[in-house]
ZAKOLMI-361692 format. One record per residue: residue number from 1; residue in one letter; x, y, z of N, C-alpha, C in turn. Coordinates in steps of 0.1 Angstrom, whole numbers. Each point is the difference from the previous one (the first is absolute). Last residue first. Layout:
<atoms>
ATOM     i   aa    n.c1    n.c2    n.c3   ca.c1   ca.c2   ca.c3    c.c1    c.c2    c.c3
ATOM   NUM    A       X       Y       Z       X       Y       Z       X       Y       Z
...
</atoms>
This chain:
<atoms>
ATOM     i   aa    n.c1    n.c2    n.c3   ca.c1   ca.c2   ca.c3    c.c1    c.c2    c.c3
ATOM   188    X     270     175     -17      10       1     -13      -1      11      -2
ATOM   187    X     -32     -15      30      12       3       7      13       4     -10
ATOM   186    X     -46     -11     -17       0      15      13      14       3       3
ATOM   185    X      -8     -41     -27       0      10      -8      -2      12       9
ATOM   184    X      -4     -38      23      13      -2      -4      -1      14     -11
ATOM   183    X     -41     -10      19      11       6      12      10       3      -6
ATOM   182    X     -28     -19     -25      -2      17      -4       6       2      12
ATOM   181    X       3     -46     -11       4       9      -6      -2      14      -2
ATOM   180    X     -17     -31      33      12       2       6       7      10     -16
ATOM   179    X     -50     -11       0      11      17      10      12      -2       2
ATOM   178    X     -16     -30     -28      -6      11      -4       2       9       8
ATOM   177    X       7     -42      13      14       1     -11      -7      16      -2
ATOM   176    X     -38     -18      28      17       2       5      10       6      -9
ATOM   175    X     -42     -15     -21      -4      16       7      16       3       9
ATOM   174    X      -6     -42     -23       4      10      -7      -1      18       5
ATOM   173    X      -7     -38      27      13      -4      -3       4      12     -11
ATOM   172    X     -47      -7      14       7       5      10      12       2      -2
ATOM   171    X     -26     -21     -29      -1      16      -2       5       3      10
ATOM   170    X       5     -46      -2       7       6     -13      -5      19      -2
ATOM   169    X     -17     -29      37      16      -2       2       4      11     -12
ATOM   168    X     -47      -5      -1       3       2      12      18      11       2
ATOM   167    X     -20     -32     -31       1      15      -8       3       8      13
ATOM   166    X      -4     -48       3       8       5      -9       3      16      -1
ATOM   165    X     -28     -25      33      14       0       0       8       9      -8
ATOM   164    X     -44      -8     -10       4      12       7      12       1       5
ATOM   163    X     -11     -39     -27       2      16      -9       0      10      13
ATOM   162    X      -5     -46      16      14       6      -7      -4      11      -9
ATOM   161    X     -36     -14      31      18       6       4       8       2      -6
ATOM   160    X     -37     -12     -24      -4      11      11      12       8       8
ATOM   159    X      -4     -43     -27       3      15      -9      -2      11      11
ATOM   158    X      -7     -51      11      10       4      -5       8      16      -2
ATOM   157    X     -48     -10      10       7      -5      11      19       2      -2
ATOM   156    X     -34       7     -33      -2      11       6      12      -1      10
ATOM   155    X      -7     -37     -26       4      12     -10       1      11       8
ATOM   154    X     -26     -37      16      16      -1       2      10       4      -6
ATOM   153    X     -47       9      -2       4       4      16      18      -7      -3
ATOM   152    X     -24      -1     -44       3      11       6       2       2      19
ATOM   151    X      -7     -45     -19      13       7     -10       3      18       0
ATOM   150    X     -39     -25      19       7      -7       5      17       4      -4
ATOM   149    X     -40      18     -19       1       3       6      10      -6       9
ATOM   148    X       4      -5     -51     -12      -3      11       5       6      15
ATOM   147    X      24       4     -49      -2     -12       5     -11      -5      17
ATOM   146    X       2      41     -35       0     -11      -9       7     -15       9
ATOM   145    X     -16      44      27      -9      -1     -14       2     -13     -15
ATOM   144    X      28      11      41     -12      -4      -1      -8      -2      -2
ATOM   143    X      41      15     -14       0      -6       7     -13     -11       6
ATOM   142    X      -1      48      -8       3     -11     -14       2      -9       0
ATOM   141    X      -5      25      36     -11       0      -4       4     -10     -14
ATOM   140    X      39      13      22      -7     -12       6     -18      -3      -5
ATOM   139    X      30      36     -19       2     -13      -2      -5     -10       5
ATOM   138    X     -14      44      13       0      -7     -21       0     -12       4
ATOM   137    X      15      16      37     -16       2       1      -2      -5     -15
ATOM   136    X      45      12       6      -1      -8       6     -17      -5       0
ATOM   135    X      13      40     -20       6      -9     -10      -6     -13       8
ATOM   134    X     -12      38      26     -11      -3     -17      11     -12      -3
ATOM   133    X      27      14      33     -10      -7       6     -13      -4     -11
ATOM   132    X      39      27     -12       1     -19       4     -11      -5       4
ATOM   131    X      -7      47      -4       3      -5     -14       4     -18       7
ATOM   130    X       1      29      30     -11      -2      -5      -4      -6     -10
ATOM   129    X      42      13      16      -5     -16      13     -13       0      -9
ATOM   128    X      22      35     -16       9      -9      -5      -6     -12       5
ATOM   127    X     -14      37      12      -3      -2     -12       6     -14      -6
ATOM   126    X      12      14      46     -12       0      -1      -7      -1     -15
ATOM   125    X      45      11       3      -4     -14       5     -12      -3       0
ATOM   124    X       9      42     -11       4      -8     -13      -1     -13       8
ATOM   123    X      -4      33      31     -11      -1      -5       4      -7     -18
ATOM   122    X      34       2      34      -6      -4       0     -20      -2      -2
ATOM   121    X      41      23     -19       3     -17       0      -9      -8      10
ATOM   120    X      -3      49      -5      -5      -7     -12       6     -17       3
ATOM   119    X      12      25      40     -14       2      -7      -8     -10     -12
ATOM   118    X      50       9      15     -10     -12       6     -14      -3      -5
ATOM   117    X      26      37     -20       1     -14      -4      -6     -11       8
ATOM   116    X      -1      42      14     -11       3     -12       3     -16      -4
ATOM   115    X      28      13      35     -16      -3       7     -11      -5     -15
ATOM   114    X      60      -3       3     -13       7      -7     -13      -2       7
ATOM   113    X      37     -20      31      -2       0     -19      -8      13      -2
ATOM   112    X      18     -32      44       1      13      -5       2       2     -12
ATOM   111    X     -29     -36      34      10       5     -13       4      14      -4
ATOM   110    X     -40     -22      22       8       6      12      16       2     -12
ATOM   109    X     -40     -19     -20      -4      20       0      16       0       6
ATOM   108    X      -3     -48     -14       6      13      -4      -2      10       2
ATOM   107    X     -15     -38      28      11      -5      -3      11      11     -14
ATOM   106    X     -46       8      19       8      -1      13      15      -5      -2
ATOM   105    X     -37       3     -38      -2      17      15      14      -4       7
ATOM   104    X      -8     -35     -26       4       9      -8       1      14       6
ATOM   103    X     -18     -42      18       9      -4      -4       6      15      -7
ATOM   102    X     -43       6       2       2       0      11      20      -1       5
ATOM   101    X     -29      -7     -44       1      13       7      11       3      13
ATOM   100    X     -11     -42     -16      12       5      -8       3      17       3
ATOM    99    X     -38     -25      18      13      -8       2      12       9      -1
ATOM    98    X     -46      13     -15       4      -1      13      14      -4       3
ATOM    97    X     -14     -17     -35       5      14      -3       4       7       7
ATOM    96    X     -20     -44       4      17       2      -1       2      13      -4
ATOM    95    X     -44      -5       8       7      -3       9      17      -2       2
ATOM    94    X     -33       7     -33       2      12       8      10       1      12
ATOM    93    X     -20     -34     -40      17       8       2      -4       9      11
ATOM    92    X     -33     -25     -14      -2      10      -8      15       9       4
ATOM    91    X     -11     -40      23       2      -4     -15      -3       9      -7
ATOM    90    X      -2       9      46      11      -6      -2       4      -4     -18
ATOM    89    X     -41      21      18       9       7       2      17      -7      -4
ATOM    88    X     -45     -14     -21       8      -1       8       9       9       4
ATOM    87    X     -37     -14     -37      14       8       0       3       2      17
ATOM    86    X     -32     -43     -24       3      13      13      12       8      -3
ATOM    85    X     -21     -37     -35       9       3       8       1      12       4
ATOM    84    X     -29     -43     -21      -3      14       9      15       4       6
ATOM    83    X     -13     -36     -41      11       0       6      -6      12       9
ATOM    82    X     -25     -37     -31       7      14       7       6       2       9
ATOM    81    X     -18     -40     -42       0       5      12       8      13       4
ATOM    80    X       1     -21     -43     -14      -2       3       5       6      10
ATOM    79    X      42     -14     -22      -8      -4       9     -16      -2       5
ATOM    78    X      29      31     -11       0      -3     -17     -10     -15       3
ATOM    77    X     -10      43      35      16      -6      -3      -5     -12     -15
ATOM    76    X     -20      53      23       1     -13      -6       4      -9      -6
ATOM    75    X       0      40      41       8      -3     -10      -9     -16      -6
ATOM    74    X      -4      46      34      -8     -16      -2       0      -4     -15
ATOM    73    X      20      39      44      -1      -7     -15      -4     -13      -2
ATOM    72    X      -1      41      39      -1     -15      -1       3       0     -14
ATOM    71    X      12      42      39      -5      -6     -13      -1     -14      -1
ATOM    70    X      -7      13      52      11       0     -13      -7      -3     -13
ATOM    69    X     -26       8      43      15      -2       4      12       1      -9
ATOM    68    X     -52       0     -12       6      11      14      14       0       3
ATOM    67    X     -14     -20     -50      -7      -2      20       7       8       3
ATOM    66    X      -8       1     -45       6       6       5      -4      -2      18
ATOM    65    X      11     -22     -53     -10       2       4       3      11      14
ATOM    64    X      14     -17     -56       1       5      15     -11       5       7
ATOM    63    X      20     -37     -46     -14       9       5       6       6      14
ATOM    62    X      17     -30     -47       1       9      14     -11       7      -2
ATOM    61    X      21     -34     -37      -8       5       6       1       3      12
ATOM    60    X      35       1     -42      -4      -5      12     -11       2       8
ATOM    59    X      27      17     -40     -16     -10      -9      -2      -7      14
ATOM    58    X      36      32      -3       4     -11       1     -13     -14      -3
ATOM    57    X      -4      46       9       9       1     -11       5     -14       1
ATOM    56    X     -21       9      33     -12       1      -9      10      -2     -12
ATOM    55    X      24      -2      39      -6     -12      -3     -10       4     -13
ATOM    54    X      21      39      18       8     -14     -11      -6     -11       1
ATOM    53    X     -27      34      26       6       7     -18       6     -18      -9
ATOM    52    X     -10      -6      51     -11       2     -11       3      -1     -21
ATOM    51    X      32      11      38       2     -10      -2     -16     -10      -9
ATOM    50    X       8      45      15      13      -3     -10      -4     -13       1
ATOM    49    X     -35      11      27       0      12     -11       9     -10     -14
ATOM    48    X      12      -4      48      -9     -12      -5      -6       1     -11
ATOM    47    X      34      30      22       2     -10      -5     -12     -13      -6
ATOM    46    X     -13      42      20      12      -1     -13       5     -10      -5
ATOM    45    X     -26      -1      35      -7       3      -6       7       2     -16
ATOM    44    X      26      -5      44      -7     -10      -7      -9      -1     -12
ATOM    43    X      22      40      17       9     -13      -8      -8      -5      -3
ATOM    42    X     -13      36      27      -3       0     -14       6     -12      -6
ATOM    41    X       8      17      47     -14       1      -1      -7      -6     -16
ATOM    40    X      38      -6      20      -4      -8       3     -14       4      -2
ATOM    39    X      34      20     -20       3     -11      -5     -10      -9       6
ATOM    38    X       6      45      15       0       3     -11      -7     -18      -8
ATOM    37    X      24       4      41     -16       3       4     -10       2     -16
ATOM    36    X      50     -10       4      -9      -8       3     -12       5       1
ATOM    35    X      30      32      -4      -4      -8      -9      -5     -14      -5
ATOM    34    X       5      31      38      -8       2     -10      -2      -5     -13
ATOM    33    X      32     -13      34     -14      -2       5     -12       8     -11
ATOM    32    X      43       1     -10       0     -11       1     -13      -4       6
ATOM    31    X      15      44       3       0      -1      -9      -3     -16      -5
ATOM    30    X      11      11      39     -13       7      -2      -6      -2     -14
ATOM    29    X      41     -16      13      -8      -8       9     -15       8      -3
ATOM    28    X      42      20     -13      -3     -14      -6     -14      -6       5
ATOM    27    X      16      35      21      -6       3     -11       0     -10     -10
ATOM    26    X      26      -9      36     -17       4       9     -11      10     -11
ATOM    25    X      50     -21      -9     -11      -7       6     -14       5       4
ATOM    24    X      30      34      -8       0      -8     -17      -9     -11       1
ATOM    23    X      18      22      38     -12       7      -7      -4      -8     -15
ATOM    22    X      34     -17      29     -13      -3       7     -11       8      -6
ATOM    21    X      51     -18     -13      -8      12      -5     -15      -2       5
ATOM    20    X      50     -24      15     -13       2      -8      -6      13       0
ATOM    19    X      50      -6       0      -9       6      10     -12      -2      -3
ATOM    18    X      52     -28      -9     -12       6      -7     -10       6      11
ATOM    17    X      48     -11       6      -7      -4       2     -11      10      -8
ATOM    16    X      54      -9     -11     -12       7       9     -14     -10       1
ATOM    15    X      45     -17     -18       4      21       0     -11       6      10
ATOM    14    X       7     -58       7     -11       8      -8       5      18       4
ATOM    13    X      18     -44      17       9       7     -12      -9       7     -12
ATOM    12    X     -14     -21      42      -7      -8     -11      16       3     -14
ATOM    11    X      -9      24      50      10     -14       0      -1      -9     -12
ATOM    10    X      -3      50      -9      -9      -6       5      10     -11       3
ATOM     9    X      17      48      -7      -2     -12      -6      -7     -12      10
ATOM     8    X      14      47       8     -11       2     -11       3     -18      -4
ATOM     7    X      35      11      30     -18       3       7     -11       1      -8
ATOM     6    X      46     -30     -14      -3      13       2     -15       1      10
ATOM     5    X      32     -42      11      -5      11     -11      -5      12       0
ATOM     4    X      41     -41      18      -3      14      -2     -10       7     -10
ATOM     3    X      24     -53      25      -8       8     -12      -6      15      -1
ATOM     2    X      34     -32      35     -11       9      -3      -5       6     -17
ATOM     1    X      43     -16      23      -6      -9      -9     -14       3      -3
</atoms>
């Protein structure tokens, strides 16, 4: 009455077991670290710059200033008064990028895929996190700027998690289906 299986079959009814790829991780990782280093030396500044540019286009007043610790913007709201907002490690995205980096080294390098595809899927994230984070920083500055500062911390408070949630989940999910289809087109 014994059930009989093969030796290549897992007790999952899995054909095989996958063998991560420790080199793939440990060039990910290098790669990942440079390109944060890339991002921590220059983002902010960049981003404060972009966010300059559109408000000007936008007939918005801004000014930057540069304490020791972080760009500053000193936004003037419709209101008469200002708004000083610190680019922040956390509110200049770095930190869920970190995130997504990270989430991304350890949950696809060990995958048996393309190395070149991890790669770009995950320096396309990192553009991809950047870009949300300007969109996100807009909007709550706008936000701001036409209902008062009281309307941007709970614009920020809101938006902060859920867009990085978002793009988080959604470039991770797409970087997945992305190697499982160049696996599935290898094996064909």
């Amino acid at each position: 009455m014994g059930t009989s299986q093969s030796p290549s079959r897992l007790k999952w009814g899995l054909p095989h077991r996958e063998k991560p790829r420790f080199l793939h991780v440990f060039v990910g990782l290098a790669v990942l670290v440079l390109s944060y280093a890339l991002l921590w030396l220059n983002f902010r500044d960049v981003l404060s710059d972009a966010v300059i540019q559109v408000l000007s286009v936008g007939q918005i007043s801004v000014g930057k200033s540069l304490p020791p610790y972080a760009p500053q913007l000193v936004i003037k709201l419709l209101d008469g008064s200002t708004l000083d907002l610190a680019l922040t490690w956390q509110r200049s995205g770095l930190v869920s990028i970190t995130i997504f980096g990270l989430l991304f080294l350890f949950l696809m390098f060990p995958l048996d895929s393309s190395f070149w595809l991890k790669l770009v899927w995950l320096e396309l994230g990192f553009i991809i996190g950047l870009i949300w984070v300007l969109i996100r920083l807009l909007v709550t500055v706008l936000v701001a700027y036409h209902f008062g500062v009281g309307a941007f911390m709970l614009a920020e408070f809101f938006t902060g998690p859920l867009i990085d949630f978002f793009w988080v989940i959604s470039v991770w999910s797409l970087g997945l289906s992305a190697l499982i289809a160049a696996k599935r087109k290898q094996v064909s």
